[in-house]
N, C-alpha and C positions, 0 to 999 in steps of 0.2 A: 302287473305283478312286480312290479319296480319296488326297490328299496328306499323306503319315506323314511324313517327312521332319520334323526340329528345326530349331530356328534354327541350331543347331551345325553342324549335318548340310548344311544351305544353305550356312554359309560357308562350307564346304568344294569348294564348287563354282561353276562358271560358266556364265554363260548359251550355248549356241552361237551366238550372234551376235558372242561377242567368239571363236570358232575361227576355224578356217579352212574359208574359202567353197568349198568339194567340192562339183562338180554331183553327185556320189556319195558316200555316206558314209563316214568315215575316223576314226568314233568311235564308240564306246556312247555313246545320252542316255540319261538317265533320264525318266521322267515323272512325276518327284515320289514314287512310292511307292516307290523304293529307292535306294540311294547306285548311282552310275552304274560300271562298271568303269571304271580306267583306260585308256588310248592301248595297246594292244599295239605292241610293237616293228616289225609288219608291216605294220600300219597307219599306221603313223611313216613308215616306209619309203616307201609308196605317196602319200603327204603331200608328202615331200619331193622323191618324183621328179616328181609332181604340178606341183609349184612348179617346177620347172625346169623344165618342158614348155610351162607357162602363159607364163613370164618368154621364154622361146626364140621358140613360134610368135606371142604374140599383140605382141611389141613387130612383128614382120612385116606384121601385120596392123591397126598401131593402135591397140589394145586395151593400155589398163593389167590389170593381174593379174586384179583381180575383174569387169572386162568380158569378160574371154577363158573365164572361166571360169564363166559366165551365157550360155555362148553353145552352137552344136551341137559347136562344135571343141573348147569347154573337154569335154564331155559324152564326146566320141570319147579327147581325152586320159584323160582320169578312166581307161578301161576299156586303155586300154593302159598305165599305170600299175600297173595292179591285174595285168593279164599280165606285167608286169617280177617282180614281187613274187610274185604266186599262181602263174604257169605260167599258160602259152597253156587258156584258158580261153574267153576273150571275141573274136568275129570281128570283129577291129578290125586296121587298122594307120595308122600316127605320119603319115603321109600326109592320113590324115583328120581330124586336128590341123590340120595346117600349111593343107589349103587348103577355104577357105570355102563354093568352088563344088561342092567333091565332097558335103560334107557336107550341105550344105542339098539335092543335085540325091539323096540319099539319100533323107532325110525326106521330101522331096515324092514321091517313087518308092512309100514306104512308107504315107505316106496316109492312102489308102483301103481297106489291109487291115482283115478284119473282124476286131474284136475285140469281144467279149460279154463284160463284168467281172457276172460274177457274183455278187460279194459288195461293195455299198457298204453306205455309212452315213451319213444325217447325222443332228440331233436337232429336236426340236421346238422350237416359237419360246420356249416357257417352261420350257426346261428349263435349270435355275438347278445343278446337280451340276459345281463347277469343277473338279472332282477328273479328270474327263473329259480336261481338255488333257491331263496325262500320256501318254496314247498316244501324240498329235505328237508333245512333247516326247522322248519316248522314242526316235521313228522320225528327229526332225529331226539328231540325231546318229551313232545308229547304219546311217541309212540314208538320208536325205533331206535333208540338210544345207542347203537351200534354206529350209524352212522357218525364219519368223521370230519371234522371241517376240513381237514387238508386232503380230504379225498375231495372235497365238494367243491370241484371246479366245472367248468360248463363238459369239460370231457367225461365227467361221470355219469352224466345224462344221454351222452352219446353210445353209437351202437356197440361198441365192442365191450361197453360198462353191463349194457341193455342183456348181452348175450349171456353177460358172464352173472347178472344175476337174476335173470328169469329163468333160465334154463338150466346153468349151471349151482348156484346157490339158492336154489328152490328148488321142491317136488314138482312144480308146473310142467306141463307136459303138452299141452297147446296155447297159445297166443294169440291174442286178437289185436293185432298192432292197430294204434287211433291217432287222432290229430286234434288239431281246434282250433275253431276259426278265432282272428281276432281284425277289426277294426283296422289296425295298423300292419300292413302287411310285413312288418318285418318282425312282430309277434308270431308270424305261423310257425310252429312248433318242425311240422316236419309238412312238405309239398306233399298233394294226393298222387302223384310219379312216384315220389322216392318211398314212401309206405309200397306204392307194390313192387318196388325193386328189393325192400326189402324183405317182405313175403318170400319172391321168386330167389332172392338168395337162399334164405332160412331153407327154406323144403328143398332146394337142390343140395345143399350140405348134408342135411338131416336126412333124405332120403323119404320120409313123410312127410305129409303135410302137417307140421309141426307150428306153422303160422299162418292166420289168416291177416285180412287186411280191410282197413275203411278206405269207406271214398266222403269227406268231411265236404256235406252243401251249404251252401249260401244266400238261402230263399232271400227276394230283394232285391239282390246284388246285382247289377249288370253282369250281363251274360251267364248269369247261374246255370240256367237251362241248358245253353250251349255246354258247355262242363258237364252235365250230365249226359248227354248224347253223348261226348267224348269217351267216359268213363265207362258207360254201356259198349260201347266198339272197342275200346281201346285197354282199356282197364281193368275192366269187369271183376269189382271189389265183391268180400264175400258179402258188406253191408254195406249199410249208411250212416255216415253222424251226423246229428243235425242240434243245433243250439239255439233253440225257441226265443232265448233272450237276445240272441247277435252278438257281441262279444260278450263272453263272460265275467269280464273282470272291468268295465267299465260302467259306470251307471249312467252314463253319459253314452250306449249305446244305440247306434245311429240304425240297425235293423233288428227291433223284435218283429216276430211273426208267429201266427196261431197253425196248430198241425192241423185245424177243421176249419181253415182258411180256404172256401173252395173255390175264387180264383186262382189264388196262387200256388196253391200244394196241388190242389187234386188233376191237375196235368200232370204234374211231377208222379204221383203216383200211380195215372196209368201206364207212364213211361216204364216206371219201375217194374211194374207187376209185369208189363209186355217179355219185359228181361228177365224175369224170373228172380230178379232181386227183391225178397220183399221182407227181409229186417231192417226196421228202421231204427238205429239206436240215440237215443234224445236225452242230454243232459236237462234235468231239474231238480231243482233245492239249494242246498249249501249256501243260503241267503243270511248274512250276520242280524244280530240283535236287533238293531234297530231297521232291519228293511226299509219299514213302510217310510222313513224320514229319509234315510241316503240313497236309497233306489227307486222314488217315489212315484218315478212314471213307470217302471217295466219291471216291477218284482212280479206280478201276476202273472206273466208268461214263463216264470219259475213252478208254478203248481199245477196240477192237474186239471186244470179247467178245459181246456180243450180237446183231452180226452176220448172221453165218451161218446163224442159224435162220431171223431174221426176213425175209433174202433168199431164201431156200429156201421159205419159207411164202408170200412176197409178191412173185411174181417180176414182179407186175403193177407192181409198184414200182420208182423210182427213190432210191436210197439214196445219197445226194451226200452223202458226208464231205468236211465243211468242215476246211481245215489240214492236210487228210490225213493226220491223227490225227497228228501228229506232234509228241513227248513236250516236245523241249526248249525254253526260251520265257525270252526274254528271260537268257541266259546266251550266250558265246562258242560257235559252235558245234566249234572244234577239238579239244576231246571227244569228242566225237558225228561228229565226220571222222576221227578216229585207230579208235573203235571202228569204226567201217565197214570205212576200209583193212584191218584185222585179222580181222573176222571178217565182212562182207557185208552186218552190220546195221545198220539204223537204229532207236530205239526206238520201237516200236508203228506206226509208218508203214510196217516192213517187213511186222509182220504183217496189216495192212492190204490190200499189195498182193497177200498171197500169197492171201485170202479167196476169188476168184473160182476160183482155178483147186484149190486145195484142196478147196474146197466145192461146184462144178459150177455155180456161180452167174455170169450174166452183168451183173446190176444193182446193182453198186455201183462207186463211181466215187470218184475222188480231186480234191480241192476243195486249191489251191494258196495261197488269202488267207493274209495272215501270214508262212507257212512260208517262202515263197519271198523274203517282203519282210526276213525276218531273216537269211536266210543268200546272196542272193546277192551283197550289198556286202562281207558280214563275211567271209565265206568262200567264195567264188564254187567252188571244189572241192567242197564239200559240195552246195552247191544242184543241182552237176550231178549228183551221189549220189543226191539225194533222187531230182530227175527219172527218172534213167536206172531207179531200183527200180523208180518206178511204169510206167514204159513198161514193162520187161522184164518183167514181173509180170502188169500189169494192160490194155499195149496205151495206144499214144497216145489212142486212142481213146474211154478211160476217163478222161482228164486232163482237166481244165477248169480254165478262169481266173478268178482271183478276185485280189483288191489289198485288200480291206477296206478302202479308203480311204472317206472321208476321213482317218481317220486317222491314214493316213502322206502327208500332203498330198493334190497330184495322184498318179495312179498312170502319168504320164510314163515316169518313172525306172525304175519295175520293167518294162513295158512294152519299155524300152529295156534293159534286161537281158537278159530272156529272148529277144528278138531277135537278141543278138548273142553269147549261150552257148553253148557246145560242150562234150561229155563230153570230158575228155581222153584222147585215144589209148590211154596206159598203163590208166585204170582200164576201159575199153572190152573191153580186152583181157582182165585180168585179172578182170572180173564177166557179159561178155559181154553190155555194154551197145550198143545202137544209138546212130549219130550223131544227133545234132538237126536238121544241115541249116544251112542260109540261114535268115535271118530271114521267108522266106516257105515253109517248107519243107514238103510235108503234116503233118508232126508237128507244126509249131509252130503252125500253121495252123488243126490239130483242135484245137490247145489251145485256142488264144486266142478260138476260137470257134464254129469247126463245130460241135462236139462237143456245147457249149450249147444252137445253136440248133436242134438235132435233137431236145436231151430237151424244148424247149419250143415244138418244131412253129414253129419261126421260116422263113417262104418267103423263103429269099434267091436264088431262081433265075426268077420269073416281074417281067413288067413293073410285076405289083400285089401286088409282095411285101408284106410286113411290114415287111422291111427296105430302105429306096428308096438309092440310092446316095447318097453325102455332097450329091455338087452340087447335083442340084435340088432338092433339101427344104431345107424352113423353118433348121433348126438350121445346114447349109451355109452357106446365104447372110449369118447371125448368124456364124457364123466366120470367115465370110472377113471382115466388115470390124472385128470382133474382133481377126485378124492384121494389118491394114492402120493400126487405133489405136496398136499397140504388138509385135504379134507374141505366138507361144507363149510364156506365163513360162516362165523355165526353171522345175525341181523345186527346191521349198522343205521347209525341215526348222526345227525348233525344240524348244527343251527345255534339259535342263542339262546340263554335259560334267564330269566332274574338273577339278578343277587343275591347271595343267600342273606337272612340277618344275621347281624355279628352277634 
């Protein structure tokens, strides 16, 4: 995840603090390890009608251009913008622009919806890998354009960044803190220790169990297995992460392995099951353009191929694919939306969804981190694509939410996406997708959370839940005068953009 880029290669580009301030993104960033695409024509478009929305309602309001658009009404225009340009996609209208009182009497409406993010990130206090900002970088343009470069030093990835914008500059209301192995030990992101130190922090401040925690394995590796006997006595995480490919960012990776591997997994998993731990959560997809040439030995243990057995053999298990195996990553997705239109599919996410009902299997599920942070700025018709397969396929029921943030700042902004996304009519029709609803609607509802806190026995129904409602807990009362110092930041992005043409 290192910075490749030349000096040449840099002048070629600019920082997104000197674009334009989109509370939603209206560019590809780069994060250092590749030249960024240019501005699309549609995204120019969205840009510019942007700007006349900003310049219209917020001189009404008082607000100079980058006030109006750091606020809830710049945030409502963005997405009706983006329906001038995409098609009626997003449940928005220009009314919630114009007036302040609608928009804010929304948000505060919207709250105390539960939402369970089940894939974060941050790193540990001595993890010196700058190559890391990349990912902001990448998300601050292509999707989070709030993000700032002078914010984006390795302490903004750190916990006190972590706290202040999962919990406090978003409606998130449970965490599932994660990890991820890499090849080179001084890549590991955060130790499986310090993820449950910081669990056991979170919920003693909070008062709830307001975070859960991975235990990230290493099939292969010497001594994997001892690590997990540890982790069962000693640790006792509320899951698993595990990375089919071995390091994720190396093609040159030295341990893939298959999840229907039954010397090597199925110990692991009766250890597991004996423990009562049995979510196993597995990154796959997010493989570039050319896979099959630059990853040409181990992109296959990216796709669902192994599967089917392992859920059939393990129905005791919870098999949470994270990204929802979904192929394309860091590229435009209007590729990947033309082939859909045309033939139904998406790559490997379709065969993903189709896995339960093919195979008679009910425990595998679709993990949304990423997939949904890439396509629903860029292409908000695609992200409905994605969704609407894995409903139709797999059952809202089988959907779960994930932001991977920190990464792409706060996870706000996606947040405020999928709240206000609608499959369109025409593709409804023509793939025999269901609606999404309201932004409180049962389906979005299971996503953002239900769904979660069933595979992880979360009581959000008794007076001594797990889950206590916002107000009276510890983390409530830190929020509220959190809003009262300065209010929600809006969503922040940073990284580098193209040049624009003279």
């Amino acid at each position: 995840m290192g910075t490749y880029l030349s000096d040449r290669e840099f002048a070629e580009l600019d920082s997104i603090q000197d674009g334009f301030e989109s509370p939603v993104p209206t560019q590809i960033v780069s994060n250092g390890e590749f030249n960024p695409l240019p501005q699309t024509a549609k995204q120019r478009q969205v840009e510019g009608r942007l700007a006349e929305l900003a310049d219209q309602h917020g001189r009404k309001q008082g607000l100079d251009r980058r006030g109006f658009l750091r606020s809830a009404c710049g945030l409502a225009a963005a997405f009706v913008a983006m329906n001038e340009v995409f098609g009626p996609v997003f449940q928005v209208s220009e009314a919630e622009a114009a007036n302040r009182e609608m928009t804010l009497a929304r948000a505060n409406g919207l709250a105390h919806q539960f939402i369970f993010d089940d894939q974060t990130h941050f790193v540990h206090d001595d993890f010196k890998q700058e190559g890391l900002l990349g990912l902001g970088q990448f998300a601050a343009q292509n999707w989070n354009p709030d993000l700032k470069p002078e914010q984006l030093t390795l302490a903004y990835y750190k916990f006190e960044s972590y706290i202040r914008q999962i919990f406090f500059n978003s409606d998130t209301k449970v965490a599932l803190l994660s990890g991820a192995p890499f090849d080179d030990p001084d890549w590991w992101l955060l130790p499986n220790d310090q993820i449950r130190e910081a669990v056991d922090m979170i919920n003693s401040v909070a008062g709830s169990r307001r975070m859960l925690g991975h235990f990230v394995i290493t099939p292969g590796q010497d001594g994997w297995m001892d690590e997990v006997d540890r982790a069962i006595a000693e640790l006792k995480p509320a899951s698993w992460k595990a990375y089919t490919i071995g390091d994720p960012l190396s093609a040159s990776t030295k341990y893939p392995w298959r999840l229907d591997d039954e010397k090597l997994m199925y110990p692991f998993y009766e250890k597991a099951q004996k423990a009562g731990i049995t979510n196993i959560c597995i990154h796959k997809g997010l493989m570039p353009a050319d896979y099959e040439k630059s990853w040409p030995d181990v992109w296959r243990y990216q796709t669902p191929w192994d599967l089917p057995k392992v859920a059939k053999d393990w129905p005791q298990f919870n098999f949470i694919i994270y990204h929802g195996c979904l192929r394309p990553f860091l590229e435009p997705p209007e590729k990947a939306l033309a082939e859909f239109e045309q033939t139904g599919e998406i790559a490997w996410a379709s065969d993903l969804a189709r896995v339960p009902q093919e195979h008679g299997v009910s425990n595998v599920y679709a993990e949304l981190g990423t997939s949904f942070a890439v396509s629903a700025t860029a292409n908000p018709r695609f992200a409905a694509a994605l969704l609407g397969t894995y409903i139709k396929h797999m059952g809202a029921d089988h959907v779960c939410w994930g932001t991977d943030s920190l990464w792409y700042g706060s996870p706000q902004w996606q947040i405020e996406a999928l709240r206000r996304l609608e499959i369109p009519e025409d593709m409804r029709k023509k793939h025999g997708f269901a609606a999404l609803g309201g932004a409180t609607s049962a389906a979005k509802n299971a996503i953002f959370g239900y769904n979660s806190a069933r595979l992880y026995n979360l009581d959000l129904t008794t007076r001594k839940a797990d889950y206590a409602p916002l107000a009276p807990e510890k983390f409530g009362e830190i929020k509220e005068r959190y809003q009262l110092a300065g209010g929600l930041i809006p969503n922040a992005a940073c990284g580098y953009i193209a040049k624009q043409p003279a």
